[in-house]
VMD Tcl script that draws the C-alpha trace (Angstrom):
set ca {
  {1.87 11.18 -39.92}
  {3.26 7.67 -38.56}
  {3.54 6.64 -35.22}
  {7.25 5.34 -33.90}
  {6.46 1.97 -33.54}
  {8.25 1.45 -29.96}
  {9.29 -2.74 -29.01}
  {6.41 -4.00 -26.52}
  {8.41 -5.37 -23.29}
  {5.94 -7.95 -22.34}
  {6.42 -8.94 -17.94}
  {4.83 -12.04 -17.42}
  {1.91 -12.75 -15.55}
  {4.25 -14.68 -12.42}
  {6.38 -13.42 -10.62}
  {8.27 -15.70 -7.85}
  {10.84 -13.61 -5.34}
  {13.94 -15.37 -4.30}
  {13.30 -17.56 -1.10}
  {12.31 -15.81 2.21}
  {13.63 -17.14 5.51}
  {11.09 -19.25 7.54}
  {10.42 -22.83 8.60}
  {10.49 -24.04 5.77}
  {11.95 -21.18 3.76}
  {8.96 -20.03 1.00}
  {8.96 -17.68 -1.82}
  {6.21 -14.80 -2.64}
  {3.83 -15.34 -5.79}
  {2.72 -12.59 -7.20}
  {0.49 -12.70 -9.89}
  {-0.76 -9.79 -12.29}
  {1.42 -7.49 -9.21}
  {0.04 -8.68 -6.74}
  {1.31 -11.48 -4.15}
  {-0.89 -13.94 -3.98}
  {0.59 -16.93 -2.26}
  {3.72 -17.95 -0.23}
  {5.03 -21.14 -2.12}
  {7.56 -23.85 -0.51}
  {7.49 -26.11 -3.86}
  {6.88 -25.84 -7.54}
  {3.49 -26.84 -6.97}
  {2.59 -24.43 -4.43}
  {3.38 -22.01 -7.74}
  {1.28 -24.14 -10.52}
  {-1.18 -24.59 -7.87}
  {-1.25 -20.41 -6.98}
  {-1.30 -20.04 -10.85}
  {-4.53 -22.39 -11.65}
  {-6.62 -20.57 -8.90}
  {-5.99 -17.66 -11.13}
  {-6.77 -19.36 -14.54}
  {-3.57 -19.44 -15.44}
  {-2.04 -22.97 -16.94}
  {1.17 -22.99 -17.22}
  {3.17 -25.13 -19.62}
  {6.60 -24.30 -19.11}
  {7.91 -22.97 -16.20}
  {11.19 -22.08 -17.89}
  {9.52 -19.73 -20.95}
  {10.12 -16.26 -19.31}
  {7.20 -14.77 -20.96}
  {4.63 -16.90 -18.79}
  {6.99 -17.18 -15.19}
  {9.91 -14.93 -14.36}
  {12.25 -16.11 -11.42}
  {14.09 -13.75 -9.04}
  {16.99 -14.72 -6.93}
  {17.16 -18.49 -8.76}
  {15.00 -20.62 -11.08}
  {12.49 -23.21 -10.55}
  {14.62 -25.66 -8.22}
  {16.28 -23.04 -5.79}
  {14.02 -23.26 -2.65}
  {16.49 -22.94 -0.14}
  {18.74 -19.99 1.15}
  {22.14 -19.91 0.36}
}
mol new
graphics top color blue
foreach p $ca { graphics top sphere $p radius 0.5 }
foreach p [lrange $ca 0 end-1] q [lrange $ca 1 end] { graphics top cylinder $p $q radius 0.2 }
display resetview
């Protein structure tokens, strides 16, 4: 008997929300499912990632980072 080989959907480690409202507007980290930090720059993410172990080399491979509501330069609400 064979198995079905079925495609393995990898999610990526980060996840970063779309930007929250606040002073200054932020967006939720969550790493491995869980949130982890509130970031207000792309080094508030690297910096959230590295506590974890996690060394990112490109934030624009969407098998290491995915972005919700905008990519790595929306920080602002629109």
């Amino acid at each position: 008997m064979t198995e079905i080989g079925s495609p393995h959907i990898a999610r990526p480690r980060i996840v970063v929300l779309g930007v929250q409202p606040g002073t200054p507007p932020f967006r939720i980290v969550e790493i491995d499912g869980q949130m982890v930090a509130e970031a207000t720059t792309l080094v508030d993410v690297l910096e959230a990632a590295a506590a974890f172990g996690i060394h990112v080399h490109d934030l624009d491979d969407p098998d290491v980072v995915c972005w919700v509501g905008g990519d790595k330069f929306t920080w602002k609400l629109h």
